[in-house]
N, C-alpha and C positions, 0 to 999 in steps of 0.2 A: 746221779745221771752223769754220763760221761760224753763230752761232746771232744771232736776230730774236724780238725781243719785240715784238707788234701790241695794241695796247690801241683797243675799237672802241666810240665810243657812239652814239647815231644822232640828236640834235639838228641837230648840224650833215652828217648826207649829203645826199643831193641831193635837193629836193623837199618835206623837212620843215617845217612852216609854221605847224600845230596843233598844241597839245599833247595832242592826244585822238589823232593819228597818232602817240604816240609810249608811248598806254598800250595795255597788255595786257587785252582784254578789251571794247575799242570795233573796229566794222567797221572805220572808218579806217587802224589799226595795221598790218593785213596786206600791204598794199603796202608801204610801208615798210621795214617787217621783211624782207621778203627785199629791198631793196636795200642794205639795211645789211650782210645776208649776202654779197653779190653784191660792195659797196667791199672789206669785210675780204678776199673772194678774191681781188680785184684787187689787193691790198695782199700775198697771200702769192702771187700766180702773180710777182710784180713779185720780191721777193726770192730766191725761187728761180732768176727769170732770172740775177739778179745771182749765183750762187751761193751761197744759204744752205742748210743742209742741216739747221736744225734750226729751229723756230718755234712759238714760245708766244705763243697768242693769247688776249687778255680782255677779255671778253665784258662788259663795265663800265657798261652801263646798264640801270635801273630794278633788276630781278628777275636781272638778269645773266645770265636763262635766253631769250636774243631768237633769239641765229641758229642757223640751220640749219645741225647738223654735219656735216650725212649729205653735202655738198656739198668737203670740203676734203680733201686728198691723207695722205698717212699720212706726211708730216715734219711735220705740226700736231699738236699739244696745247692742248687748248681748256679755258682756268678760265671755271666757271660756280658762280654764286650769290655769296653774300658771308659772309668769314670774322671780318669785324672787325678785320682787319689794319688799321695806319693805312698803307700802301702801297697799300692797296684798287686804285684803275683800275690800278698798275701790282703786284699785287700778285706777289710770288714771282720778281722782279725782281732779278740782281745781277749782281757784277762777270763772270760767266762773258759777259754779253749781247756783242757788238759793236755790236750799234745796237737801236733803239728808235722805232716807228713811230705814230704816232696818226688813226684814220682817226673820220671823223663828228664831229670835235668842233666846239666853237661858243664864240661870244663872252661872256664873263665878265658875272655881275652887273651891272648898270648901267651895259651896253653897247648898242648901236645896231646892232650889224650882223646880228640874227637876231633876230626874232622870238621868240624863244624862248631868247634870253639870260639865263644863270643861272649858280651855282658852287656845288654840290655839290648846293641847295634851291633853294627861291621865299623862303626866310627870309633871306638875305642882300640888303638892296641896294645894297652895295657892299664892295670887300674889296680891299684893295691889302697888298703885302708891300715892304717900302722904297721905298713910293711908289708903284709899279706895277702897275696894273689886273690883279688876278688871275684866271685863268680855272683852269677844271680842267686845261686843256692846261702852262701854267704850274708849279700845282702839282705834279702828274707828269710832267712833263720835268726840273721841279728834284729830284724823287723818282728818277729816274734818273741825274740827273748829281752825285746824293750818294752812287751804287755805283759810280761811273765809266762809267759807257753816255751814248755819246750819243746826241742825238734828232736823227735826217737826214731826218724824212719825215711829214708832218702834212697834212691833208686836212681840209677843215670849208666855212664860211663866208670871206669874202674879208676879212673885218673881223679875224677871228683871226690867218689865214695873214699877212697884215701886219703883224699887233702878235710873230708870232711869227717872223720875219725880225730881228726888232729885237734879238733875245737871244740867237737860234741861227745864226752867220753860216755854217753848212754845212747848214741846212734847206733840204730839195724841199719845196712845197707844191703843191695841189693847190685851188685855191679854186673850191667847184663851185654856190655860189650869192650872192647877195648880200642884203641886207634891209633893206629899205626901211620902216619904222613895221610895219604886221602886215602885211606883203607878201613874198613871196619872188620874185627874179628867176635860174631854176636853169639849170645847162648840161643837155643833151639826159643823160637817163641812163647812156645807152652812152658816150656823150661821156665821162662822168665815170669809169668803167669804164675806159675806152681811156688816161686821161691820170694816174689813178694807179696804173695797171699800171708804167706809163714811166717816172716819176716816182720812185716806190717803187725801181725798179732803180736808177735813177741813183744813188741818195742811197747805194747802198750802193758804187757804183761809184768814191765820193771817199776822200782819208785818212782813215780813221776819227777816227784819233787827235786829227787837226787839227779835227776836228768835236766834241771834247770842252769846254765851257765849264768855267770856276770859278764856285762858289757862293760869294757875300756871304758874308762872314765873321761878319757879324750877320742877324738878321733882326726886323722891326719892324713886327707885322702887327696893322692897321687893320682894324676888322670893325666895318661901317653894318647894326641892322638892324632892317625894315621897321618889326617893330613891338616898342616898348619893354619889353611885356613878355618879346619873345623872349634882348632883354639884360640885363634885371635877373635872368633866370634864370640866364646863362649867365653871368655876371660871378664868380662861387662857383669856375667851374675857377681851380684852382691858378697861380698865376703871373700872372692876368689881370686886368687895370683897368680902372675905366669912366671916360668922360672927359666921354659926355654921357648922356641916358636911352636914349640908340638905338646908344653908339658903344660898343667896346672895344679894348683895346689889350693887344696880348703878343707878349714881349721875349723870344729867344734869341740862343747863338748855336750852334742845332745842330741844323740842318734837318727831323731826324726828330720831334725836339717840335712841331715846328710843325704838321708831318701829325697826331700825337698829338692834338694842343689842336682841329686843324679835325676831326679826326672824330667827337669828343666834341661839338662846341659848335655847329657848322653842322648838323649831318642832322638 
């Protein structure tokens, strides 16, 4: 039996440009929202091809209540809302998964390639873990590969899918637009539909096993943010130091504290 975790958020699917196309409650939204629903189905018609017989999918932006369920076949399981787990976008995630999928995501705080680059808020502007530009993709693919699942299959912006090539040497991507200052240059919709349906199956079509990375045995996470007083508040979590008025810094070495301390001090 082979079971697929999809975690889907929709900054980075195809088209996304506005932040008012991506709340609840603006005209803008409604297109959007069903193509977000529309990638996540491509993401599970794509694993099915490949054989999966069982898939949990989450629904891990804004309200976490966006896509349309009445759309996906009865091997899905859909988490909606938010429980305050610090596993949150991949929440309910473990060792039973084989692989681990991520469709609509985007480029980290303090990144260039989306319009609408961000990690977790707009109150971070920047946020590296041993160095390295962290996105939410990051975050929960490292949340994944601390229950042994690996990530074969990621879908967003071209800016991401690059930086996440870098870490994941058995990632399919799917890069289904580019961004250019507040600009977006996206593939035809369907286009994008059509190529991580493919994609999606491939990544499960490889050794799984060999597609597992090791986590840093430490970790060393840098948090820039916007505005000082968002750090002198947050500098009180347990364990964490300030280094400037805007910067913090917290030391483990054991991954799950890390999601711990980010869901406490970022949201």
């Amino acid at each position: 039996m082979m079971k697929v975790y999809i975690s889907v958020d929709i900054e980075g699917i195809t088209g996304t440009t506005y932040w008012k196309e991506c709340e609840q409650g603006n005209l803008q939204y409604e297109q959007p929202v069903l193509q977000m629903t529309k990638e996540a189905l491509a993401a599970v018609q794509g694993a099915l091809d490949a054989g999966a017989d069982e898939i949990l999918l989450r629904d891990a932006h804004n309200s976490a209540a966006n896509i349309d369920m009445s759309v996906f076949p009865e091997q899905v399981r859909i988490i909606r809302g938010w429980s305050g787990d610090p596993y949150g976008m991949v929440e309910r995630i473990d060792s039973t998964f084989d692989a681990v999928f991520f469709v609509g995501y985007h480029s980290p705080a303090g990144g260039d390639g989306n319009p609408l680059s961000h990690t977790m808020s707009t109150k971070p502007y920047h946020i590296t873990i041993n160095g390295v530009e962290t996105s939410e993709f990051i975050m929960f693919s490292y949340a994944a590969a601390s229950v042994g699942v690996p990530t074969t299959f990621l879908s967003g912006d071209e800016k991401l899918c690059e930086m996440g090539k870098d870490i994941h040497p058995g990632l399919h991507t799917v890069g289904v637009k580019k961004g250019f200052g507040g600009t977006t240059e996206n593939l035809s919709p369907e286009r994008s539909l059509k190529l991580i349906r493919e994609q999606a199956a491939a990544s499960l079509r490889q050794d799984l096993p060999a597609a597992k990375i090791k986590l840093p045995k430490h970790f060393d996470v840098k948090i820039v943010f916007r505005s000082h007083l968002d750090a002198y508040r947050k500098q009180f979590y347990p364990g964490m130091t300030m280094e400037d008025p805007h910067t913090l810094r917290f030391n483990t070495d054991v991954y799950y504290e890390v999601l711990r301390m980010l869901e406490f001090v970022i949201l």
